[in-house]
MIZA-427833 format. One record per residue (C-alpha): residue number from 1; z, y, x; residue in three letters. Coordinates in steps of 0.05 Angstrom, whole numbers. Each point is the difference from the previous one (the first is absolute). Layout:
% residues N
@resi NUM zz Z yy Y xx X resn ALA
...
% end
This chain:
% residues 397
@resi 1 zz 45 yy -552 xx 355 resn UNK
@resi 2 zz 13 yy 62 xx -38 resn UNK
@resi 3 zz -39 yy 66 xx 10 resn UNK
@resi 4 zz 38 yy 58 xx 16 resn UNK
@resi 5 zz -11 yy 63 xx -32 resn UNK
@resi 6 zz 29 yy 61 xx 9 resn UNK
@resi 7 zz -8 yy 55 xx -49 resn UNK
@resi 8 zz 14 yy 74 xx 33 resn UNK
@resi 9 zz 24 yy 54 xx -55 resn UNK
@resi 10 zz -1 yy 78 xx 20 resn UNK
@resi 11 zz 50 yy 9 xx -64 resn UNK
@resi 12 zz 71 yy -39 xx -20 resn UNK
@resi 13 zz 2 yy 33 xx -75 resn UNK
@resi 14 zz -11 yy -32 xx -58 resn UNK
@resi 15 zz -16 yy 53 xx -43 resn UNK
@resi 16 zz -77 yy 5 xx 13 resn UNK
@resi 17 zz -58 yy -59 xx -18 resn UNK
@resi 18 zz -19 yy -10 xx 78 resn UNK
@resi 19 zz 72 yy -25 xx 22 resn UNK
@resi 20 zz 6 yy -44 xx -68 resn UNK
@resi 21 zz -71 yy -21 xx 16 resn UNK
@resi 22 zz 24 yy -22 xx 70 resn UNK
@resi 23 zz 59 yy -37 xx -31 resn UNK
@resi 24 zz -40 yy -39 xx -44 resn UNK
@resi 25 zz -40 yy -18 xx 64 resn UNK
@resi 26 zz 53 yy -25 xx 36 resn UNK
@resi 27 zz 35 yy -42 xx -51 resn UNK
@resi 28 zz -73 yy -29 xx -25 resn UNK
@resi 29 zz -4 yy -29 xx 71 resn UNK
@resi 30 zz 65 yy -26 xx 5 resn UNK
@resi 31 zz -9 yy -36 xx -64 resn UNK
@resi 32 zz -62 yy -36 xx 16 resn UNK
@resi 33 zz 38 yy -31 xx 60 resn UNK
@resi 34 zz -53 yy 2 xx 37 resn UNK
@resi 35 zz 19 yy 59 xx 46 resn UNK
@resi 36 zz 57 yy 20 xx 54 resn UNK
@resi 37 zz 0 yy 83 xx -35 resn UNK
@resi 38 zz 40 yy 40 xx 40 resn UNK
@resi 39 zz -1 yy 84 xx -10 resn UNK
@resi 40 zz 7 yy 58 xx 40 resn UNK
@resi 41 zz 24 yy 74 xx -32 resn UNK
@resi 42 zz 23 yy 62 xx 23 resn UNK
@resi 43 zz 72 yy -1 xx -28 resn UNK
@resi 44 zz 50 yy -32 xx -47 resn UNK
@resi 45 zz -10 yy 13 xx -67 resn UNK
@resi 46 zz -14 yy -35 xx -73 resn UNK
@resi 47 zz -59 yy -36 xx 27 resn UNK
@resi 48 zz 32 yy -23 xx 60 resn UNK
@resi 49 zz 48 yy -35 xx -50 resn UNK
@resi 50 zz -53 yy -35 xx -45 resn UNK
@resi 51 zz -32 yy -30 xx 52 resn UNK
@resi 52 zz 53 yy -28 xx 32 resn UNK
@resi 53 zz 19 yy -31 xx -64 resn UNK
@resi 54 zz -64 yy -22 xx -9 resn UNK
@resi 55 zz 6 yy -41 xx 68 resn UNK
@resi 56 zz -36 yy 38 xx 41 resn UNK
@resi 57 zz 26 yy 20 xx 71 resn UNK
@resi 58 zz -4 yy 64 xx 1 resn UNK
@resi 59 zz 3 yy 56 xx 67 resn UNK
@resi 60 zz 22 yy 70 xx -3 resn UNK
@resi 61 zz -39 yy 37 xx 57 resn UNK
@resi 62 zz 11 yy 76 xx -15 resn UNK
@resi 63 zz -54 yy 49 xx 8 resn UNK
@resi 64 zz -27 yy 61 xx -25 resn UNK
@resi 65 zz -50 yy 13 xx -51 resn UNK
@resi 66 zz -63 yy 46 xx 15 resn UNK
@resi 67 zz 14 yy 64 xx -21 resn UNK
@resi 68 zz -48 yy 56 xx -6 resn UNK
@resi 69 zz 41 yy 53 xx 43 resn UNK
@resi 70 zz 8 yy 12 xx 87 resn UNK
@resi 71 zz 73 yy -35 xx -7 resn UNK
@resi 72 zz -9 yy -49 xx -46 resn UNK
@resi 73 zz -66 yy -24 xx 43 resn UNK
@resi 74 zz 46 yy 14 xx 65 resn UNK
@resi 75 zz 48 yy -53 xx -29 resn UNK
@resi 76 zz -44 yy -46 xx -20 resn UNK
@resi 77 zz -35 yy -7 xx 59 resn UNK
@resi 78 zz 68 yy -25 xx 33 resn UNK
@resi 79 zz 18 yy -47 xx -52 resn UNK
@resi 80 zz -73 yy -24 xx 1 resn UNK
@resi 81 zz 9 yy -21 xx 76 resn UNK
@resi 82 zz 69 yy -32 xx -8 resn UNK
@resi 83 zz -19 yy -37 xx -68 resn UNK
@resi 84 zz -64 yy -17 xx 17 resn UNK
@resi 85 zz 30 yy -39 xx 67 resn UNK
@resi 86 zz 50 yy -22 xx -45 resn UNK
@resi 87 zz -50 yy -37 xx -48 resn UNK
@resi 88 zz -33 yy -23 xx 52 resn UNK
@resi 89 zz 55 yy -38 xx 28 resn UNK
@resi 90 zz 18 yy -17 xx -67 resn UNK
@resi 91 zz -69 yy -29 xx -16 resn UNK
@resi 92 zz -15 yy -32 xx 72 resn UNK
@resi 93 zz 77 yy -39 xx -8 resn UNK
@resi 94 zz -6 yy -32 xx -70 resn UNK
@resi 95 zz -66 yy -15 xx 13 resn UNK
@resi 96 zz -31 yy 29 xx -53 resn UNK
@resi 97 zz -70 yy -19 xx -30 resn UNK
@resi 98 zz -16 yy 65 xx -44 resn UNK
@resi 99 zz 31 yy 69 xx -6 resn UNK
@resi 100 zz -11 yy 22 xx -73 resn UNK
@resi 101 zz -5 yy 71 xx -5 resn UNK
@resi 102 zz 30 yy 31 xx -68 resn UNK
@resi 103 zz -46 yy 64 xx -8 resn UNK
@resi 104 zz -39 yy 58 xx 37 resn UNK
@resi 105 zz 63 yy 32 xx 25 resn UNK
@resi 106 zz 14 yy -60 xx 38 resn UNK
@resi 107 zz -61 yy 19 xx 42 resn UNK
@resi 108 zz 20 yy 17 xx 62 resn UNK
@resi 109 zz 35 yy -58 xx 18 resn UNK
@resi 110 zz -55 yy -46 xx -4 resn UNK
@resi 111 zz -17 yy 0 xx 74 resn UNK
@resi 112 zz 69 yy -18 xx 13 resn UNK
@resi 113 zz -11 yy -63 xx -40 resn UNK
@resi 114 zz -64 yy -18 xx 26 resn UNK
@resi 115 zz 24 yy -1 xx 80 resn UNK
@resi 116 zz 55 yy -47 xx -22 resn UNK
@resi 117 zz -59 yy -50 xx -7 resn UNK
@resi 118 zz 5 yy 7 xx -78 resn UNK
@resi 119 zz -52 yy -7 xx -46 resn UNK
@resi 120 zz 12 yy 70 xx -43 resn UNK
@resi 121 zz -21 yy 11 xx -78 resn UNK
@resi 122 zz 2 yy 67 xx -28 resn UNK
@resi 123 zz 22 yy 1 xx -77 resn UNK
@resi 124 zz -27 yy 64 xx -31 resn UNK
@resi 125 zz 23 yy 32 xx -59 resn UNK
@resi 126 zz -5 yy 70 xx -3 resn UNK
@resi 127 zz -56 yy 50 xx 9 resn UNK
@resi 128 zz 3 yy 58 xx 42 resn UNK
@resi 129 zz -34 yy 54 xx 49 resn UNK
@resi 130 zz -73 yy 19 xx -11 resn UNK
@resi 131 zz -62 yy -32 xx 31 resn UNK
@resi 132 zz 18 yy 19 xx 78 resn UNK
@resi 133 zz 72 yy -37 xx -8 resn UNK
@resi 134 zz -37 yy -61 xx -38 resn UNK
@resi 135 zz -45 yy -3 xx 64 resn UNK
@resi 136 zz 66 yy 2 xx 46 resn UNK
@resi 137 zz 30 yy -58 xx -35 resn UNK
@resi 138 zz -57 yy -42 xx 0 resn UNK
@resi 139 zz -8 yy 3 xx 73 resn UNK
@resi 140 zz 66 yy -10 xx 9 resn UNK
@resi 141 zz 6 yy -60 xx -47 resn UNK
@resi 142 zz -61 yy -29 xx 40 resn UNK
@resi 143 zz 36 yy 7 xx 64 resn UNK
@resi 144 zz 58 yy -33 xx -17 resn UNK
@resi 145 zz -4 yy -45 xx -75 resn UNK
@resi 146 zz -26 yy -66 xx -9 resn UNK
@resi 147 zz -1 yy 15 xx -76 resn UNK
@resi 148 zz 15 yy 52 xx -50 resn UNK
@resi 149 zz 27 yy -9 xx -61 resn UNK
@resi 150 zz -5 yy 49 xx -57 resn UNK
@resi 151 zz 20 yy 7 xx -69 resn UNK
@resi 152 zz -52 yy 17 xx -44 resn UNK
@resi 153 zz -79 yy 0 xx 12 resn UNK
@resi 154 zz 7 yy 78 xx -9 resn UNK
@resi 155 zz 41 yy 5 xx 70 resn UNK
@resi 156 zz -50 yy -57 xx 31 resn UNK
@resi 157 zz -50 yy 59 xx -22 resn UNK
@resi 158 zz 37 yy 59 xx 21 resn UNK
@resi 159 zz 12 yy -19 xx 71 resn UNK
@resi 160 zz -79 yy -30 xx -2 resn UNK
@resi 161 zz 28 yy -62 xx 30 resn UNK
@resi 162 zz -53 yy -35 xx -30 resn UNK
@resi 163 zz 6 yy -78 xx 12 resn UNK
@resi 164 zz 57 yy 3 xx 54 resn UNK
@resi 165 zz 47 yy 10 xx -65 resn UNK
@resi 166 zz 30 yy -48 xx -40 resn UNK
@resi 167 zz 18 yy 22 xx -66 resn UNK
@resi 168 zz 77 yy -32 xx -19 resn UNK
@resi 169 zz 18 yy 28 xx -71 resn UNK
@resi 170 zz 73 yy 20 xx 0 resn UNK
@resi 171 zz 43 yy -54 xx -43 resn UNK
@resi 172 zz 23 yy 30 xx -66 resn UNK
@resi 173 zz 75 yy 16 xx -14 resn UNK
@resi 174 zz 55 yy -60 xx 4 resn UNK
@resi 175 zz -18 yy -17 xx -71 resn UNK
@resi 176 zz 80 yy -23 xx 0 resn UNK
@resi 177 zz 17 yy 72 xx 9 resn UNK
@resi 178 zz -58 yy 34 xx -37 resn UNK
@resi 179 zz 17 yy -37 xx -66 resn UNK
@resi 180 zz -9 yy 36 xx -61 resn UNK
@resi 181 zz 40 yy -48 xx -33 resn UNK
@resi 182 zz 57 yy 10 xx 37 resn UNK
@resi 183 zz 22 yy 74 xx -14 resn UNK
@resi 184 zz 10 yy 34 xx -63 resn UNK
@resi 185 zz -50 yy 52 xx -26 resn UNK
@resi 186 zz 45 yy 49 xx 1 resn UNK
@resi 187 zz 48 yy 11 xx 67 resn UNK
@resi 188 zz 35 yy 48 xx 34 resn UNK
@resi 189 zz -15 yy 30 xx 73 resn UNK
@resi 190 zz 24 yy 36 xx 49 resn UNK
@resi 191 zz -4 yy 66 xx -27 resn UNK
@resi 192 zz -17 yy 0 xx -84 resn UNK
@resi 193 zz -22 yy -49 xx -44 resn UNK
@resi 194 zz -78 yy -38 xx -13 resn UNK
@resi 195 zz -6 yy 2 xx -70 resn UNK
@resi 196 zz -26 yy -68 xx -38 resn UNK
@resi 197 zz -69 yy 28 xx 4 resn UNK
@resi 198 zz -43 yy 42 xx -1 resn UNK
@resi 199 zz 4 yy 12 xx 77 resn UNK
@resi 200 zz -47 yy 20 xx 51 resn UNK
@resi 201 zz 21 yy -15 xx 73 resn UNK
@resi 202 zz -20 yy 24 xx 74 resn UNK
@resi 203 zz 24 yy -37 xx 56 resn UNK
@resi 204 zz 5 yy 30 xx 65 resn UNK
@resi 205 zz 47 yy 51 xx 45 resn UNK
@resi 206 zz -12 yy 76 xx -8 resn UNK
@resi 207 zz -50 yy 13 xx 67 resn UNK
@resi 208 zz -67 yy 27 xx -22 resn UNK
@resi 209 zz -53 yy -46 xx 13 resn UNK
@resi 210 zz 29 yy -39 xx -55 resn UNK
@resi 211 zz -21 yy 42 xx -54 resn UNK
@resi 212 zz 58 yy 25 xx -37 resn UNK
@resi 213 zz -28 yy 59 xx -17 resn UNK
@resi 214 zz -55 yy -35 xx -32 resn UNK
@resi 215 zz 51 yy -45 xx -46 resn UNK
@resi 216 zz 32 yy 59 xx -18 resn UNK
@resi 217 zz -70 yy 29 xx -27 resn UNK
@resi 218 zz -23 yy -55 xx -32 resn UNK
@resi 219 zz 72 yy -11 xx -39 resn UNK
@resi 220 zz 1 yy 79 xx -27 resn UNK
@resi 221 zz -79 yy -28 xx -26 resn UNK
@resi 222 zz 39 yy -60 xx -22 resn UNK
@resi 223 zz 54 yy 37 xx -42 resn UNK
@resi 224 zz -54 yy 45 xx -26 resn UNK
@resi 225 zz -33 yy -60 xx -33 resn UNK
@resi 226 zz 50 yy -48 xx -25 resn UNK
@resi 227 zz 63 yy 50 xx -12 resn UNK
@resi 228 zz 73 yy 0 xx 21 resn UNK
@resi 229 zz -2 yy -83 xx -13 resn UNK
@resi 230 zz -26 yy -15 xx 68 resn UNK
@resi 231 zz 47 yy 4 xx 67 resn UNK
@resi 232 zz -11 yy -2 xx 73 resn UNK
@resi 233 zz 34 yy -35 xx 55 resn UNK
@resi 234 zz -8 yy 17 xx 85 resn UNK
@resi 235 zz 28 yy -60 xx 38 resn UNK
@resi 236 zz 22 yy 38 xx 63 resn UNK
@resi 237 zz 35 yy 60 xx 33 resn UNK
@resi 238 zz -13 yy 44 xx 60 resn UNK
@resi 239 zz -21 yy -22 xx 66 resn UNK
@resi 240 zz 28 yy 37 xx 61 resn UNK
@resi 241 zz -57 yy 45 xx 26 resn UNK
@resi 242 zz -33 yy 7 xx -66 resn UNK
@resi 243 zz 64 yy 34 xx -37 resn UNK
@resi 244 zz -43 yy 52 xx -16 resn UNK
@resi 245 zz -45 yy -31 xx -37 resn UNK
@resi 246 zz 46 yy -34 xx -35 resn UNK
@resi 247 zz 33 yy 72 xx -27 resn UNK
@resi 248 zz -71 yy 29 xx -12 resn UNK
@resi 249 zz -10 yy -63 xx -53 resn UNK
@resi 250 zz 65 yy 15 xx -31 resn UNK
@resi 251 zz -22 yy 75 xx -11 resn UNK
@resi 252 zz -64 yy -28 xx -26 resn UNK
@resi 253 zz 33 yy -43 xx -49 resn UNK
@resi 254 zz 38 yy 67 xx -29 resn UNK
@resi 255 zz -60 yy 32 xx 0 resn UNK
@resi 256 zz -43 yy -49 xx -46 resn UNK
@resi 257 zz 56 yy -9 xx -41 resn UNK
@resi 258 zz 20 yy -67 xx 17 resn UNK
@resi 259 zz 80 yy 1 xx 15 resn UNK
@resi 260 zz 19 yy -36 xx -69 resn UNK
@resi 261 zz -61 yy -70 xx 5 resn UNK
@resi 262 zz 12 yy -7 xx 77 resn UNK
@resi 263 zz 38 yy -45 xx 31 resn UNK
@resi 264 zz 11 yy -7 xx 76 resn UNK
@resi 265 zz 45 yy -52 xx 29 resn UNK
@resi 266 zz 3 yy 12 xx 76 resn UNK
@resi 267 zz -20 yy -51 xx 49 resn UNK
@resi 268 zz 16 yy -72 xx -32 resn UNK
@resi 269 zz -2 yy -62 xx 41 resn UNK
@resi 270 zz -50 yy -40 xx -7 resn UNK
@resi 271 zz 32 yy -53 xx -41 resn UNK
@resi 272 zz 18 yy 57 xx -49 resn UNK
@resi 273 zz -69 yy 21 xx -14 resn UNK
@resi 274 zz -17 yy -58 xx -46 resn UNK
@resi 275 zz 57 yy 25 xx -43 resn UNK
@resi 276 zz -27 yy 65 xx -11 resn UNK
@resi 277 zz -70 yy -24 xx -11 resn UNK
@resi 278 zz 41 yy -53 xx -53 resn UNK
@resi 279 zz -3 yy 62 xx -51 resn UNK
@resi 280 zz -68 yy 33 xx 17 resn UNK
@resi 281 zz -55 yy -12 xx -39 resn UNK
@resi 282 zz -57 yy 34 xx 51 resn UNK
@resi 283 zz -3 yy 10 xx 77 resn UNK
@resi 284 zz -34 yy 61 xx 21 resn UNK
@resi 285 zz -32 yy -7 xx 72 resn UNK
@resi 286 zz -30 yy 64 xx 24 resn UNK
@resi 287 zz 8 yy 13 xx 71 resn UNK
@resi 288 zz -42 yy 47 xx 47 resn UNK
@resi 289 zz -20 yy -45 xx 43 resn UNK
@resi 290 zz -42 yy -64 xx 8 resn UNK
@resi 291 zz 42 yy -51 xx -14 resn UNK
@resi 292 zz -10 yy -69 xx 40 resn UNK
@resi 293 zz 21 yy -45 xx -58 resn UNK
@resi 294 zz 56 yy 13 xx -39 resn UNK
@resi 295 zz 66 yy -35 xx 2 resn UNK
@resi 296 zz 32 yy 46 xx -53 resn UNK
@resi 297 zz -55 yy -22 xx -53 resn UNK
@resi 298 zz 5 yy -70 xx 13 resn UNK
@resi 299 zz 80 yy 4 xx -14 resn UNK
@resi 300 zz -15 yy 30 xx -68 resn UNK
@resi 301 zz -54 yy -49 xx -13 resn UNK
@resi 302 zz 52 yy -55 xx 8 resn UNK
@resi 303 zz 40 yy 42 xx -43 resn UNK
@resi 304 zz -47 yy 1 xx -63 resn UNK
@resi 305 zz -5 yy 79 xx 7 resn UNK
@resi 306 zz -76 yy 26 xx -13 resn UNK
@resi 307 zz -35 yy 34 xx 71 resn UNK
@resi 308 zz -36 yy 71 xx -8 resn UNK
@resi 309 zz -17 yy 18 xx 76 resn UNK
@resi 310 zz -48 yy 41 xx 33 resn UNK
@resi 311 zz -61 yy -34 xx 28 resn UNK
@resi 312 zz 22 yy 6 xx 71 resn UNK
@resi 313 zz -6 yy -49 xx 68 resn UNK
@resi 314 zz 21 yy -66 xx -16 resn UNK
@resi 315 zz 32 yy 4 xx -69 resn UNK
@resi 316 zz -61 yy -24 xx -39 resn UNK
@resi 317 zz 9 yy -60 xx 37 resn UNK
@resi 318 zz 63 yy -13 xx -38 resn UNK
@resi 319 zz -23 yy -8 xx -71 resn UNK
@resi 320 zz -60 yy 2 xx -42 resn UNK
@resi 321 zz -16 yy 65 xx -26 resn UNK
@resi 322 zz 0 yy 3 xx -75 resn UNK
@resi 323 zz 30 yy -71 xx -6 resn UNK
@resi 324 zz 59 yy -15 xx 37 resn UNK
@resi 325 zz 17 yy 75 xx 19 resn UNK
@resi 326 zz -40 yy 73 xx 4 resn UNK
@resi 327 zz -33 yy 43 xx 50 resn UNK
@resi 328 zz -13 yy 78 xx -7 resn UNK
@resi 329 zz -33 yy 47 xx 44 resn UNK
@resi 330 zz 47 yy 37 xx 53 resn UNK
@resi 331 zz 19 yy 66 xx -26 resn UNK
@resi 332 zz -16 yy -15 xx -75 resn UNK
@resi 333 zz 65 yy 18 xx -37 resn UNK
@resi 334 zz -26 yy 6 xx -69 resn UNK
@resi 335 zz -33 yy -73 xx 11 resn UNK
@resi 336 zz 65 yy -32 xx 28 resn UNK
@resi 337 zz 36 yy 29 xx -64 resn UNK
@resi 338 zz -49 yy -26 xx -49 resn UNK
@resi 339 zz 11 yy -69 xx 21 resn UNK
@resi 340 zz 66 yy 0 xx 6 resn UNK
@resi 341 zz 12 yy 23 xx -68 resn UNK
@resi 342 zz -57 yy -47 xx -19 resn UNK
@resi 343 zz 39 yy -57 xx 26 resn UNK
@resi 344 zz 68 yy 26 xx -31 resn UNK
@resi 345 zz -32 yy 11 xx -68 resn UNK
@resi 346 zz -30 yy -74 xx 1 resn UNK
@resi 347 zz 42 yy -65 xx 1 resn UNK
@resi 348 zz -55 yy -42 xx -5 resn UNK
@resi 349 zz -40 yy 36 xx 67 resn UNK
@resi 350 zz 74 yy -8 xx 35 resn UNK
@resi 351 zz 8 yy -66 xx -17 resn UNK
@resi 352 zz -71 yy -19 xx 19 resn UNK
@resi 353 zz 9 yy 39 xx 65 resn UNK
@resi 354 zz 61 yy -28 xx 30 resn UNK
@resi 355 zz -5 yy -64 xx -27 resn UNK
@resi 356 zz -75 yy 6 xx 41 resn UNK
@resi 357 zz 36 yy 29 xx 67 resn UNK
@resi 358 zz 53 yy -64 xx 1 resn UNK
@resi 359 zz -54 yy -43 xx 5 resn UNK
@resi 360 zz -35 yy 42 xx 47 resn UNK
@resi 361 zz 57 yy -5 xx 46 resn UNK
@resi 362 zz 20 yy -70 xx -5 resn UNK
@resi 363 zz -80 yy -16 xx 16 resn UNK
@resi 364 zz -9 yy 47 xx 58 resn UNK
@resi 365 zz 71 yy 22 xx 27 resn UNK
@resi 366 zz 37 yy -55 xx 20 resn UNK
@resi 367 zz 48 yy -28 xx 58 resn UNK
@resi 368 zz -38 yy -63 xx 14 resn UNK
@resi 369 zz -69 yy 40 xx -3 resn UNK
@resi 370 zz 37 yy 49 xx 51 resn UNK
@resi 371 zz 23 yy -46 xx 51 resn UNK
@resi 372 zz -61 yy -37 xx -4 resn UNK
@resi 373 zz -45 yy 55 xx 9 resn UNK
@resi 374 zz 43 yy 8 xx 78 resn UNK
@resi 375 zz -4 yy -68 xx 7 resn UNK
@resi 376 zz -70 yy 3 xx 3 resn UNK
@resi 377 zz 6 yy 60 xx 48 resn UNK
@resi 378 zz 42 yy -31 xx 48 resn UNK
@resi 379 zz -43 yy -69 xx -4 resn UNK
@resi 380 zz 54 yy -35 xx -5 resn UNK
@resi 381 zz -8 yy -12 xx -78 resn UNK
@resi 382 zz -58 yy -40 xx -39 resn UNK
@resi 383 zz -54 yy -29 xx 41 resn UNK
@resi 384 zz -42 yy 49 xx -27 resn UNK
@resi 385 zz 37 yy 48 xx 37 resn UNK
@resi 386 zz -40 yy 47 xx 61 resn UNK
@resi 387 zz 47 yy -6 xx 58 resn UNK
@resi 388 zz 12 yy 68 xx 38 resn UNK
@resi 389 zz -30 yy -21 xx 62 resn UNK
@resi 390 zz -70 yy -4 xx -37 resn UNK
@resi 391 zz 1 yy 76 xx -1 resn UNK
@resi 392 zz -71 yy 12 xx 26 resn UNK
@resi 393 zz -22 yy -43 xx -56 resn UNK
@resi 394 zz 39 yy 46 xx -54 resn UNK
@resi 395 zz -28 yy 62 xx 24 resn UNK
@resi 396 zz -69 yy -35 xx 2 resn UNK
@resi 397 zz -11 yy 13 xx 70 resn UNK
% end
């Protein structure tokens, strides 16, 4: 008899790596055949539709997120109630074996889960709050998870799970899609045009933490060393809430000079983004924050575009620095320059490094490696495999 799964998702966009990660979840179990996956999410949207085409059964329960305002939290504390008896139902009917949590934000809606007479497993991929808020969620996790999943050893450390985490590596891109082969080096996009190459690229949407400002710094450095040759490229546009940030960048490119090199192409879908990277030569990853892996780098990867990022959270994890991509200290502008232009001054170092970050991927970043790596944290996979109910023995109790 099949196990039944049922994967809860706090988000139905498609737009962001913790919803595609989910996706690729759900239609990695399905494909093994070996699971009964069914889905709960808060609305209809893009990833409603992929996994139902993926043949997954999916549930629309609608609730609110947690906001950080009196209303918001008002609201959410009445959709909590009538979701959270909704799931429960849900969970208790089909008889479900394991509710798979997507991410932190899913958090409160663990309990619901685990009085349905689930067995509950927290997948973590983002890092957030300070030392108190870690504490919270650990307590919280060991009230109601029988395991925790997280994506890099950098969040295992961050949240000092210590052994009670299971480190599951994110599959790279859908090498189908993130094909360098496939697109011309020179394309157009939504709003100018990536020339052949030289091009430096950000990916991300204009809110702060992800380090715009800091692209923008680093190219001016950029243009200083190599000349008018080199252009850049921002995959993304404003997010609502953050529209202010989004005009203070565009200031700041008038300011440094950068109106005539920059490209910005609003937000893309994601199957568009591997068509823009198709004429980049190197991705710039700066962000302000400490990143928990690093979906975005991964895509380029695939995409034979060089990696300069800051040596933040998780992203070291990703590549080897100096080989297969390169790490600089947060903050160091004039370093991140230099090696950019090092890179775009240098076939053979390109070459070497991209060439070394394909095989990095396809060794460490794959589908099978992915599902098996939650096959062995539901028990249900290779004998090898810890089944949940031996938690005590995990946590080396």
């Amino acid at each position: 008899m099949k196990k039944k799964i049922c994967i809860f998702c706090s988000l139905t966009s498609f737009n962001t790596g913790m919803p595609v990660s989910t996706y690729k979840l759900a239609a990695g179990l399905v494909g093994t055949g070996r699971y009964d996956v069914s889905a709960v999410l808060p609305g209809d949207g893009e990833l409603v539709e992929r996994m139902r085409r993926a043949g997954v059964d999916v549930c629309v329960i609608p609730f609110r997120r947690l906001r950080a305002n009196p209303l918001s939290m008002l609201m959410f504390m009445f959709t909590w109630v009538t979701a959270g008896l909704r799931l429960r139902r849900f969970v208790r009917g089909r008889g479900v074996d394991i509710v798979h949590f997507s991410d932190l934000i899913d958090a409160p809606f663990y309990p619901w889960a685990r009085v349905a007479g689930a067995k509950v497993v927290a997948h973590v991929r983002v890092c957030a709050g300070g030392p108190l808020a870690g504490l919270l969620f650990r307590i919280w996790t060991d009230l109601f998870c029988s395991r925790i999943v997280t994506i890099s050893k950098f969040v295992r450390r961050y949240y000092r799970f210590g052994r009670r985490a299971v480190v599951v590596y994110n599959p790279g891109p859908d090498r189908k899609v993130f094909d360098p082969g496939a697109y011309p080096r020179k394309t157009t996009v939504a709003k100018g045009s990536v020339p052949a190459a030289p091009a430096v690229i950000m990916v991300a949407s204009f809110r702060r933490d992800k380090g715009h400002h800091n692209f923008l710094e680093i190219a001016a450095r950029i243009r200083e060393r190599a000349g008018d040759k080199v252009r850049f490229v921002i995959v993304g546009g404003e997010v609502k809430g953050h529209e202010g940030y989004y005009e203070e960048m565009m200031d700041r490119v008038h300011v440094l000079g950068l109106e005539g090199c920059l490209t910005v192409t609003g937000n893309l879908p994601h199957e568009s983004v591997p068509i823009v990277m198709a004429g980049a030569s190197v991705l710039l990853h700066v962000p302000d924050w400490e990143e928990a892996l690093g979906g975005v780098i991964l895509e380029a990867m695939a995409m034979s575009v060089a990696v300069v990022a800051y040596g933040c959270g998780g992203v070291g994890e990703c590549f080897t620095d100096g080989g297969s991509g390169y790490l600089v200290r947060r903050g160091d502008f004039g370093a991140a320059a230099d090696r950019v232009v090092s890179l775009l001054e240098s076939p053979v170092l390109m070459k070497k490094t991209v060439t070394e970050a394909c095989r990095a991927l396809d060794a460490k970043f794959t589908m099978d490696k992915y599902i098996a790596g939650i096959e062995r944290v539901y028990g249900y996979g290779p004998e090898d495999a810890a089944p949940m109910d031996s938690l005590k023995k995990i946590r080396g109790r």
